[in-house]
C-alpha positions in Angstrom: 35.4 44.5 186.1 32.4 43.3 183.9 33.9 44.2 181.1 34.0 42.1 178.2 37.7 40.7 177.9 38.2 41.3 174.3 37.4 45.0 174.6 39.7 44.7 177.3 42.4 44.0 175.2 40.9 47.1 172.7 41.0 49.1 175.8 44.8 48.7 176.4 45.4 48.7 172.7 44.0 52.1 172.4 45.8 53.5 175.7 49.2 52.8 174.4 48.3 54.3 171.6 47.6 57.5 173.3 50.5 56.9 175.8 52.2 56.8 172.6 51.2 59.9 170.8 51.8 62.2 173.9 55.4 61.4 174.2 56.0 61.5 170.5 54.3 64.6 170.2 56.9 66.8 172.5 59.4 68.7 171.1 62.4 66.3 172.4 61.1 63.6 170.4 61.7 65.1 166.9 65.0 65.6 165.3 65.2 69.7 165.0 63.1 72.6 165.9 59.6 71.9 167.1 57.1 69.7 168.0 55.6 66.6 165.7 52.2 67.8 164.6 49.4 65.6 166.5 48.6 63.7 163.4 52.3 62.6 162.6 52.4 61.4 166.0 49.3 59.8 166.5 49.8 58.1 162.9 53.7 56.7 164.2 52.4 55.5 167.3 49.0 53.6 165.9 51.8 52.2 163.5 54.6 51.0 166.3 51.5 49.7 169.2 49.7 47.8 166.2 53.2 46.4 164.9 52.5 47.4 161.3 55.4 49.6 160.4 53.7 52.5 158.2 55.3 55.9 158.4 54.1 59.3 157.3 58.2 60.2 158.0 61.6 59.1 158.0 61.9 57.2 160.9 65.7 57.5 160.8 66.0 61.4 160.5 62.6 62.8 161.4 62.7 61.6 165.3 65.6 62.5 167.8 67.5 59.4 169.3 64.7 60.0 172.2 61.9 59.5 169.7 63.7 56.2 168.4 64.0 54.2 171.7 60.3 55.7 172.1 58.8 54.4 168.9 61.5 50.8 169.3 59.4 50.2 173.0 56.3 50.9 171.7 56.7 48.2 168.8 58.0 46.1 172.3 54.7 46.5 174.4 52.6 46.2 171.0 54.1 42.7 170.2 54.1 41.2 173.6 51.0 42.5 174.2 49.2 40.8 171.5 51.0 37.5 171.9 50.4 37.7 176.0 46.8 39.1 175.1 45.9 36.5 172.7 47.3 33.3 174.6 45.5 34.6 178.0 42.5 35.2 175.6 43.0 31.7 174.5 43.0 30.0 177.8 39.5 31.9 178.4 38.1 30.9 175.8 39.3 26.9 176.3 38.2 27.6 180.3 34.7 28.0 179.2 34.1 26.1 176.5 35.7 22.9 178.0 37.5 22.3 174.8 40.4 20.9 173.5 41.4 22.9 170.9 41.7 26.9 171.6 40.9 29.0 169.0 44.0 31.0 168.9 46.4 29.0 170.9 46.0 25.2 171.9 45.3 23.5 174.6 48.3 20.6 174.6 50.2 23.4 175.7 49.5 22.2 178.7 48.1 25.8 180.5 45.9 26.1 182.9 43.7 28.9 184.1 45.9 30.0 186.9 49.2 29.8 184.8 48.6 33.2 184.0 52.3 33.9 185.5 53.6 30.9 184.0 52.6 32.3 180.3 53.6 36.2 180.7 56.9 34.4 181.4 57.3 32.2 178.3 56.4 34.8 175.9 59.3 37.3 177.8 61.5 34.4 177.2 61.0 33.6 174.0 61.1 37.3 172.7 63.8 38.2 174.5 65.9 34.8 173.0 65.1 35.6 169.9 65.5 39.1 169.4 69.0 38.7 171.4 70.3 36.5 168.9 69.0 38.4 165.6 70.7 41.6 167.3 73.9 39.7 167.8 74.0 38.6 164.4 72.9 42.0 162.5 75.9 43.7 165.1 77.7 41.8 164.2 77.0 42.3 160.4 76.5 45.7 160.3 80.5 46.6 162.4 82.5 43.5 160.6 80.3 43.9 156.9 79.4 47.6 156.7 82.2 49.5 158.7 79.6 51.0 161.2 81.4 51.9 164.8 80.3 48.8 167.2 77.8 51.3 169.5 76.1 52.4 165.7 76.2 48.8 164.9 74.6 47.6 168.2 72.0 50.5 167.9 71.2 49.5 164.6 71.6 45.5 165.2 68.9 45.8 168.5 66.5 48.1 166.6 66.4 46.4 163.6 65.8 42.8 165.8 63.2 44.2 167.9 61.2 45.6 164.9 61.8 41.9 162.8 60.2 39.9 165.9 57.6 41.9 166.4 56.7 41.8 162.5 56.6 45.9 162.7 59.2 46.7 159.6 60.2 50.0 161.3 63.6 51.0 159.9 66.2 53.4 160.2 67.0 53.4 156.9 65.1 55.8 154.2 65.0 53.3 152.0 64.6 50.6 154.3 66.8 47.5 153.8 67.1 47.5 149.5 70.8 48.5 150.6 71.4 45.3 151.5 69.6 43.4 148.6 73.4 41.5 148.2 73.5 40.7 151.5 72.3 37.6 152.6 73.9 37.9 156.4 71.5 41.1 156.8 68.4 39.8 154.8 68.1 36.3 156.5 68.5 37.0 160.1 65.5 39.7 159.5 63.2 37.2 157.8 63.8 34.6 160.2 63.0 36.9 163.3 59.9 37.9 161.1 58.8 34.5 160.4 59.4 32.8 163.8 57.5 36.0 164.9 55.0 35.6 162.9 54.7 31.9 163.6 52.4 32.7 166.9 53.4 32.0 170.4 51.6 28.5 171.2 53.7 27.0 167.8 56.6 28.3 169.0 56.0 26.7 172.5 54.9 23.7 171.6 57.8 23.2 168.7 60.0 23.8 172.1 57.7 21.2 173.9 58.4 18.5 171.5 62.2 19.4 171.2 62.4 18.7 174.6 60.1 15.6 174.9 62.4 13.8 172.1 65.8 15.1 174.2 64.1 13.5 177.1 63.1 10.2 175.1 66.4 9.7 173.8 68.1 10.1 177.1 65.6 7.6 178.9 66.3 3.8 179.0 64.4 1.6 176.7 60.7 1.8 177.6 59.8 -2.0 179.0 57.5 -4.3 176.7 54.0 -3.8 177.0 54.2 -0.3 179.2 51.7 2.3 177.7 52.9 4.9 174.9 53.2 8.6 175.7 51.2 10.1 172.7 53.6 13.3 171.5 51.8 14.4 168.2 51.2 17.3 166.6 48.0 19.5 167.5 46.2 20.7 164.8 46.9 24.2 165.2 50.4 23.6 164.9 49.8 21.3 161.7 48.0 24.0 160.4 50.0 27.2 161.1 53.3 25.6 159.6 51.9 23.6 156.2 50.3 26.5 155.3 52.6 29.0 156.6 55.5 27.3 154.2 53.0 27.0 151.5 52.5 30.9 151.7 55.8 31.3 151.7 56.7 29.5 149.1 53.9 31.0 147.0 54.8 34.6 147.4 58.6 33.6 146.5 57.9 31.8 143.1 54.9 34.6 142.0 57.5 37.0 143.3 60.4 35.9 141.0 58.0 34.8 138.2 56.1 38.5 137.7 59.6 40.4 138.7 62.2 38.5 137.2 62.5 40.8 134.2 61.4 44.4 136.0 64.0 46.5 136.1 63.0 48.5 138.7 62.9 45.7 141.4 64.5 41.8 140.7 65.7 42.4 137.0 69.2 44.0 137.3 69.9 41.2 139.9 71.9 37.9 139.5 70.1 34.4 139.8 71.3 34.3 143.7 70.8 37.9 144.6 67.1 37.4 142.8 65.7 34.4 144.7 67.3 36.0 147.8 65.2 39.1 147.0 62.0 37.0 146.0 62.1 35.0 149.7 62.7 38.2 151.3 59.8 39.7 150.0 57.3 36.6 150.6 58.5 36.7 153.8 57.8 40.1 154.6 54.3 39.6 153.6 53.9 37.5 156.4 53.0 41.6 157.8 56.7 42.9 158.5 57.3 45.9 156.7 61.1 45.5 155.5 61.8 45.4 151.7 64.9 45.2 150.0 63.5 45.9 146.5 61.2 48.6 145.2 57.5 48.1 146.1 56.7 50.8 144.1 58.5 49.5 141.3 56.4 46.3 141.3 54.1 45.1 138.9 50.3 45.3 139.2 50.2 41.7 139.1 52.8 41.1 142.4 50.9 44.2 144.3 47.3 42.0 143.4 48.8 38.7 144.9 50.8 40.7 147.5 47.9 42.2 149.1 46.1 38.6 148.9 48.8 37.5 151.2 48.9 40.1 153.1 45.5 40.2 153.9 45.9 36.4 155.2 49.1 36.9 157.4 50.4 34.9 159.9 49.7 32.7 162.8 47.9 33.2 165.9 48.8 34.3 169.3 51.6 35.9 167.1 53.2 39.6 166.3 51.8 38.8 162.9 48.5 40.5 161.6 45.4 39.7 158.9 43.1 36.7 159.3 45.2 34.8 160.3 46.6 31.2 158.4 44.2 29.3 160.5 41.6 31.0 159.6 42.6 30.8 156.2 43.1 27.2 156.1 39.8 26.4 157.7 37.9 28.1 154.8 39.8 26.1 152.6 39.1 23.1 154.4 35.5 24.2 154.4 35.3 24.7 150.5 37.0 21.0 149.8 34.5 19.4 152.0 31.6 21.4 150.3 33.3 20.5 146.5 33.6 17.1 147.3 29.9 17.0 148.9 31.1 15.5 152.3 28.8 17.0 155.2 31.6 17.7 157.7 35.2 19.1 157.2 38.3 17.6 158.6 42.1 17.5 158.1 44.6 15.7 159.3 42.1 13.5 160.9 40.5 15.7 162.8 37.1 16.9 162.2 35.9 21.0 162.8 33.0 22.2 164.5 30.3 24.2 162.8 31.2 26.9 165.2 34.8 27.1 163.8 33.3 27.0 160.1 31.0 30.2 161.2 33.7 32.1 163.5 36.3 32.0 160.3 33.8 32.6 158.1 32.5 35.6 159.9 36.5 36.9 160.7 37.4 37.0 157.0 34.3 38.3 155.6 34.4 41.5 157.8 38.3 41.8 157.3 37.1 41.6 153.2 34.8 44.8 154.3 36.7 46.3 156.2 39.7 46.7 153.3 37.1 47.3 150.7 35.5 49.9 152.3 38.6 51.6 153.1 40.2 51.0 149.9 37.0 52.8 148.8 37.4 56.0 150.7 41.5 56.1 149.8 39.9 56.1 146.0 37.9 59.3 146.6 40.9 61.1 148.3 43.9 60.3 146.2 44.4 59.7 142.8 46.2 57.0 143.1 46.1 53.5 140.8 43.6 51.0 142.2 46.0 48.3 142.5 48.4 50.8 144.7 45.6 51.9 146.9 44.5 48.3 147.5 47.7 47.2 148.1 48.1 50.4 150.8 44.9 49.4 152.8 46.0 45.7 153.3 49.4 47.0 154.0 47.5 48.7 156.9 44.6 45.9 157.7 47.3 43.5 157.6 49.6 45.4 160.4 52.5 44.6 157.3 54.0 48.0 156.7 54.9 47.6 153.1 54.0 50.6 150.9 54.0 51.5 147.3 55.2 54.8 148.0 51.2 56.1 148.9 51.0 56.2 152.2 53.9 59.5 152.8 51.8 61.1 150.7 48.4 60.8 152.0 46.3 64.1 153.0 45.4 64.1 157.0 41.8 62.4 156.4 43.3 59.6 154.2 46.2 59.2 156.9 42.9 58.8 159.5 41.4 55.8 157.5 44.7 54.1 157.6 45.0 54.6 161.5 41.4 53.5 162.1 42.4 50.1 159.7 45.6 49.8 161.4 44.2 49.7 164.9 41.4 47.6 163.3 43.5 44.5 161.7 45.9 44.8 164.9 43.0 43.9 167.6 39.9 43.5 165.5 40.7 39.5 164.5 41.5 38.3 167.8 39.1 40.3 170.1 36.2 39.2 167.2 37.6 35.6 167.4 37.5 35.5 171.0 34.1 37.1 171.5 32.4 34.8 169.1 34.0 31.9 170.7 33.2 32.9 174.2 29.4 33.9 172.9 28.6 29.9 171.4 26.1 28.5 173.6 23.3 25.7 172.9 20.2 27.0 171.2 17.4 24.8 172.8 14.8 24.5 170.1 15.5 24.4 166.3 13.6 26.9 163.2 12.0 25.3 160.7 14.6 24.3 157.5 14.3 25.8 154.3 16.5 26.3 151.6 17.2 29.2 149.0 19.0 29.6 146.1 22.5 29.8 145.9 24.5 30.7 143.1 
């Protein structure tokens, strides 16, 4: 009971895990004769708990139909765990620091300590909503569109839905979704599941929160003259995660279609539509779903390079997405303009950020930078593999994004290790670091002398 609540949620990350490779690893759960070997099943399920989407195998014909609907509810319990994990985590963190603003959910959300219940049940709702409607849609796509009989079409339309949600780029497909590159009614659906996935749970809430306040206001009689306004703004966090979640996006489309608009090997043979289709689609993956519709491998060094910057950032908070987190991101940006511009505090949006949240992002993406390096490093001495490809692999992995260049199926068992260790790593290293640091900040009661040395 004294644990520490952040390697709490390590514990249960790592339990699944094991959950997960036991049932995988029985002979029922592969297609044909035999048992998966311990490694192939310990790397599938790391992949599915931690949402990332990686595979050592063909998802679609190496595991039996039992194996599937295995590896589909591990991906479940992986992404509702983080986003129930991270919002109760959240609430712990704004319960002892007395704050206002939570470090990976916020606290106009309205929560409080006892809602425990209350939260479990809004992030069931609004996975299950979503991924019920994707499913619907890609059914419906896949039996109408593609010919596929309606239960094939439904299989295919649920697992596809889960795995888009829960940002985990599983696929039945061996070539994952570039058999759909023309088709818009297949490729959208997918990244909008991603993205609202990806978005984190407290946006997503309080975007539903607002909705509802302005339904309410416009249904309610004229408020009298002089009565007090109900203040319905925008936290910060929310500000935050959707500026710079559309500037991401936006980024990784126009680099995407500017470095692959001639390759023929990716966005090249494709008409104007088909290639900004393809371009989004891929920016929108980065946000650490593992779907493509064009050949990673195929890319060029140049969109691997900015790919794995993005990568490495990933999504929102409280979220199925993985990396640093935008937040994070954005704070360090904030950080830097405030330094540029010689200002002694950062803001934005008119809201000013605690030295504490300088130091906790600061610390978050300088250990995620080591952590990729260093296993970008041992990748280097174990394959001989181009270093932009092996980069791009380990913040495929960090990230919990799933994207490969075509490395990772043929990794030897030690390399496949490294990727399971950074998998598990980037899935519950950010938040439970996050939420440690956060819940360690107390008042130092005398001050060190000041001295300053060099920089640069």
């Amino acid at each position: 009971m004294r644990t520490h609540p952040a390697r709490m949620v390590a514990l249960g990350f790592a339990l699944a895990v094991v959950a997960g490779t036991t049932v995988l690893a029985l002979p029922i759960a592969r297609s044909g004769d035999g048992s998966a070997p311990l490694l192939t099943a310990l790397f599938t399920a790391t992949s599915a708990v931690c949402v990332t989407g990686l595979t050592v195998v063909d998802t679609g014909t190496y595991w039996s139909g039992f194996g599937e609907v295995v590896i589909l509810f591990l991906i479940q319990a992986g992404g509702f765990g983080i986003m129930a994990l991270a919002s109760l985590l959240a609430l712990l963190v704004v319960g002892r620091l007395r704050l206002m603003t939570l470090l990976h959910a916020q606290a106009e959300s309205k929560f409080g300590m006892g809602e425990v219940r209350g939260v479990l049940k809004r992030v069931a709702l609004v996975t299950v909503t979503v991924e019920a409607v994707t499913a619907a849609v890609l059914t419906a796509r896949f039996h109408f569109g593609h010919g596929r009989p309606l239960g094939e079409a439904l299989g295919y339309g649920i697992f596809h839905s889960v795995s888009a949600f829960n940002n985990a780029g599983f696929g039945l497909h061996a070539d994952s979704l570039t058999g759909y590159a023309h088709d818009p009614w297949i490729l959208l659906p997918v990244a909008g599941a991603v993205i609202l996935g990806g978005l984190g749970f407290p946006v997503l809430l309080e975007l539903l929160r607002h909705w509802r306040l302005n339904r309410a206001a416009r249904r309610a009689p004229a408020r009298p003259a002089g009565a007090p306004r109900v203040a319905r703004g925008w936290s910060l966090h929310l500000r935050l995660t959707l500026w710079l979640s559309a500037a991401l996006l936006a980024t990784g489309t126009v680099l995407t279609l500017l470095l692959e608009w001639s390759n023929r090997g990716t966005l090249g043979p494709l008409g104007g539509g088909d290639k900004l289709l393809g371009a989004f689609f891929h920016s929108a993956m980065l946000r650490t779903a593992g779907f493509n519709a064009t050949d990673i491998a195929a890319m060029e060094p140049a969109t691997l390079l900015s790919s794995s910057a993005l990568m490495f950032i990933g999504g929102g908070s409280a979220g199925t997405a993985g990396g640093i987190k935008v937040t994070t991101f954005a704070v360090l940006g904030v950080a830097i303009l405030a330094e540029v511009r010689g200002e002694s505090a950062a803001g934005v949006f008119g809201r000013r950020l605690s030295p504490g949240v300088l130091r906790q992002a600061l610390t978050v993406a300088l250990l995620g930078v080591a952590a990729v390096l260093a296993a970008s490093v041992a990748l280097l001495a174990m394959v001989d593999a181009r270093t932009e490809v092996v980069l791009f692999e380990a913040a495929s992995a960090f990230g919990t994004v799933g994207l490969s260049a075509g490395l990772t199926g043929e990794l030897p068992g030690p390399a496949q290790l490294v990727l399971i260790a950074l998998m598990f790593l980037g899935r519950v290293g950010p938040i439970t670091l996050a939420s440690a640091l956060a819940l360690r900040e107390r008042k130092r009661r005398y001050q060190l002398p000041e001295e300053r040395p060099i920089i640069g």
